[in-house]
C-alpha positions as CSV (number, residue, x, y, z in Angstrom):
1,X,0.0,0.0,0.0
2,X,2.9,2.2,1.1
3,X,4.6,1.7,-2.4
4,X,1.8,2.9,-4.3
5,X,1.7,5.8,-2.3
6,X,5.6,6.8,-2.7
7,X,5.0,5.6,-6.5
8,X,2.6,7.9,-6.7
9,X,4.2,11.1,-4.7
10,X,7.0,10.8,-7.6
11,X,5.0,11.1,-10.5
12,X,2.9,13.6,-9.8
13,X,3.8,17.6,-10.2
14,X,3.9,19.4,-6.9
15,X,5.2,22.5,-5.5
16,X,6.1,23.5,-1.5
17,X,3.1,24.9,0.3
18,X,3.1,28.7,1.2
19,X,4.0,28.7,4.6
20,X,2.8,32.2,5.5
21,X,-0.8,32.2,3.9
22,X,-3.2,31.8,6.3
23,X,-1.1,33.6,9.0
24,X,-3.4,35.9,11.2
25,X,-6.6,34.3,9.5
26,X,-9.4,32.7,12.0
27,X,-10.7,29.4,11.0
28,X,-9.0,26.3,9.2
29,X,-9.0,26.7,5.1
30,X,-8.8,22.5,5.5
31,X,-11.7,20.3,4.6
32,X,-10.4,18.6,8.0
33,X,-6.8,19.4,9.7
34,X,-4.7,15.8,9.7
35,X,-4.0,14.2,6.9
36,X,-5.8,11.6,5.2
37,X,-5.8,8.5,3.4
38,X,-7.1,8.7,0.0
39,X,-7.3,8.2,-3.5
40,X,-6.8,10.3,-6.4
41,X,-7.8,9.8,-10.4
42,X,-6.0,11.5,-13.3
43,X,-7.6,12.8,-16.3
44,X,-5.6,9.8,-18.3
45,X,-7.2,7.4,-15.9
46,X,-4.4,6.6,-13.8
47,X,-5.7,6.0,-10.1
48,X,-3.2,6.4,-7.1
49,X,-4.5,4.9,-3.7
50,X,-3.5,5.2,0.1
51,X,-2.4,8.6,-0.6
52,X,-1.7,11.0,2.4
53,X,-4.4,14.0,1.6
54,X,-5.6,17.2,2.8
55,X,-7.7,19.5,1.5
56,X,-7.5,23.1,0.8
57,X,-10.9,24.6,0.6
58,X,-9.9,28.0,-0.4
59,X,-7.8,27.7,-3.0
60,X,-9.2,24.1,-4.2
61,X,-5.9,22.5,-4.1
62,X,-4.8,19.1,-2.7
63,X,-1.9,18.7,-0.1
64,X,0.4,16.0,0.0
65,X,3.4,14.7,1.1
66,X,6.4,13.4,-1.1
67,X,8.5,10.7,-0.3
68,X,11.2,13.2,1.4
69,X,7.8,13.8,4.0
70,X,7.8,17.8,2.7
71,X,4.1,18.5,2.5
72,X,3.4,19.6,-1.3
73,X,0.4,21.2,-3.1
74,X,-0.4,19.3,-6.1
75,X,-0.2,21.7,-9.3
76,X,-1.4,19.2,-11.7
77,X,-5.4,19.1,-12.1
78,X,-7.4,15.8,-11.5
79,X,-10.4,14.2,-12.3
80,X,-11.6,13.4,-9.2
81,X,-10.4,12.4,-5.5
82,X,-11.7,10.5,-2.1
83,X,-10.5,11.0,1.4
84,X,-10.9,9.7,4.7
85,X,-13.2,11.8,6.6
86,X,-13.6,11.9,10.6
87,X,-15.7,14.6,12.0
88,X,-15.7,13.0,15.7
89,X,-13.1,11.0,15.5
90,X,-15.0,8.3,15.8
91,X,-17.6,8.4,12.7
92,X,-15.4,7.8,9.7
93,X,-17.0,8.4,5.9
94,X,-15.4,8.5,2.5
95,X,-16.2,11.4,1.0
96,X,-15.9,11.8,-3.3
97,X,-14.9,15.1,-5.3
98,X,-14.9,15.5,-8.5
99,X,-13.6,18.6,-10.4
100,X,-15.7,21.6,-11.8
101,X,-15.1,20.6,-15.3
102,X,-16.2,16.9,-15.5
103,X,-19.7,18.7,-13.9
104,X,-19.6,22.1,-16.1
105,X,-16.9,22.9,-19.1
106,X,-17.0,26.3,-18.1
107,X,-16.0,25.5,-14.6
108,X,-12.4,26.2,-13.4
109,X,-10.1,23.5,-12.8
110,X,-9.3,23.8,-9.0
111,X,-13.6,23.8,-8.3
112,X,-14.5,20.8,-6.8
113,X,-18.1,19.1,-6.1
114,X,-18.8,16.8,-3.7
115,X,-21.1,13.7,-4.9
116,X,-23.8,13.1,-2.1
117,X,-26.0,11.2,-4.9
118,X,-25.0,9.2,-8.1
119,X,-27.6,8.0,-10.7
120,X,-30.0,9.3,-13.0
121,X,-30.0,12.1,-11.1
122,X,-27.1,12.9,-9.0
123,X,-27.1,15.4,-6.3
124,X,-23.7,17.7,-5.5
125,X,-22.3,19.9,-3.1
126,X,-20.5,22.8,-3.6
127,X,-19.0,23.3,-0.5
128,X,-15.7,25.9,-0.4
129,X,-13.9,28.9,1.9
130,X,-13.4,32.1,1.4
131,X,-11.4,34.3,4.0
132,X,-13.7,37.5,4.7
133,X,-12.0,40.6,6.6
134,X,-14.6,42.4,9.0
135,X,-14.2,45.6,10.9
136,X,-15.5,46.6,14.4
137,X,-17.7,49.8,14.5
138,X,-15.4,52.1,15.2
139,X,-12.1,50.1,15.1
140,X,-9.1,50.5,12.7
141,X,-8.7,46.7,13.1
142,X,-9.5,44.1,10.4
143,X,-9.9,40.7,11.0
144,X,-9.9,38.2,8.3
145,X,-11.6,35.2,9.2
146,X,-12.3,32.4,6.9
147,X,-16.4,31.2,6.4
148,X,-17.7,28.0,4.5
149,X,-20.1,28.4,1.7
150,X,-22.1,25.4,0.6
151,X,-24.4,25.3,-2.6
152,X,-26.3,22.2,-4.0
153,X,-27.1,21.3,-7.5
154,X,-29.0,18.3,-9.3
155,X,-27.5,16.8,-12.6
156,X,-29.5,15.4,-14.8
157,X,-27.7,14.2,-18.2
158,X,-25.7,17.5,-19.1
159,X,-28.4,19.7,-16.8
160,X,-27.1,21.1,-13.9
161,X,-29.6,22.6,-11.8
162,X,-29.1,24.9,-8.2
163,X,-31.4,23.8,-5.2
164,X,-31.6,24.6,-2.0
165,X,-31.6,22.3,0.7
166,X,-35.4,22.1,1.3
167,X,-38.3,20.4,0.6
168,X,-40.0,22.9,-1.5
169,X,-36.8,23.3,-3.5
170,X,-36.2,19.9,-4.4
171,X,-39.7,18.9,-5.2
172,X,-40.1,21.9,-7.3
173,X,-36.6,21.1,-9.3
174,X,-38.1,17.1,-9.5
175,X,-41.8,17.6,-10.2
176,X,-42.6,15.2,-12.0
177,X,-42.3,12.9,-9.6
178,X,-43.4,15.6,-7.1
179,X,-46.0,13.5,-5.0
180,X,-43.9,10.5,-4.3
181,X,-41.3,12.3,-3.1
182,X,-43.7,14.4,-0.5
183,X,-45.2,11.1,0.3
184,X,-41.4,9.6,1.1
185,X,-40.3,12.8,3.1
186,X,-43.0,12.9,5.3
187,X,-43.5,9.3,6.2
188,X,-39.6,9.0,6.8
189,X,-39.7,12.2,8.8
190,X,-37.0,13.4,6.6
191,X,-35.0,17.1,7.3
192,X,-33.8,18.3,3.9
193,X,-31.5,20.4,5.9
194,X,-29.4,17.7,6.8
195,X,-27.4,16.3,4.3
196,X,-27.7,12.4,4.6
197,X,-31.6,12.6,4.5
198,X,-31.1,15.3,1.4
199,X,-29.1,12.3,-0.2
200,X,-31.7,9.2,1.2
201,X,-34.4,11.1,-1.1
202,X,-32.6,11.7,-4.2
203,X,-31.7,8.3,-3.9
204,X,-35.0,7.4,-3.5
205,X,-36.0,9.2,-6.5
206,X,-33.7,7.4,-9.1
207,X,-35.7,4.0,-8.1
208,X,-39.0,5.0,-8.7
């Protein structure tokens, strides 16, 4: 496992991280602060697993480290990556990205959305940082603080379509199967607010 890893950390094109870049920010500009396993897939379709990751939310760049242990920020785009996610510690996901433009040509390379839902429909999230400077009333001070911004599309074929995460939303975007869905949310008690019953009905809607 540990070969494919150093295999991998030679190949790829990387440069040192900027040491100083988030100095006097508030907040992490990570998707989580350790390192990760993961796996990463290049547009030729070469796939590199157990791979050390972090993720940089801000600039949409991927962190890793070479075989020398220097972490690096990968310069070369991909087609998609997974990492090891652990909110509690305890709870442990896999969570997939895949890049802007496999989603929308027009999107840039280091955009990346997360796939809650695949399927005849699959549903996305959008979810990046952007470091925000705010000033006290009557203070000379500015503080740059870093705040997550989440949006959520449906794909449908070559369709990408902005939701919110909310009933009304989602049965408005899928309406022709508008009943059965309301029917679903409400005898599953579902919260469209929260992401995994968001992805339980989209999921539900590609089987019926």
């Amino acid at each position: 496992m540990r070969t494919t890893a150093q295999v991998y950390l030679e190949e790829v094109n990387g440069r040192p991280i900027r040491i100083n870049q988030y100095v006097n920010v508030e907040g992490t500009p990570f998707l989580q602060e350790d390192f990760s396993k993961g796996t990463i897939t290049l547009p030729n379709g070469t796939i590199h697993k157990d791979v050390e990751l972090k993720y940089d939310m801000v600039e949409g760049l991927l962190q890793f480290k070479n075989k020398h242990g220097i972490v690096m920020e990968l310069t070369q785009p991909v087609t998609s990556f997974t990492i090891d996610y652990s909110r509690d510690k305890v709870t442990e996901q896999t969570r997939t990205f895949v890049s802007g433009p496999t989603v929308d040509k027009s999107a840039q390379a280091n955009t990346f959305y997360e796939v809650l839902a695949s399927g005849p429909v699959s549903l996305l999230k959008r979810d990046f940082k952007v470091i925000r400077e705010e000033k006290a009333f009557n203070s000379a001070t500015v503080t740059k603080r870093i705040a997550e911004v989440t949006i959520y599309y449906l794909k449908q074929g070559d369709e990408l379509t902005k939701i919110k995460n909310d009933e009304k939303s989602v049965l408005s975007a899928l309406k022709n199967k508008k009943d059965a869905l309301k029917g679903y949310i409400t005898a599953n008690k579902l919260n469209l607010k929260n992401d995994k019953d968001l992805t339980q009905v989209i999921n539900y809607y590609n089987t019926i």
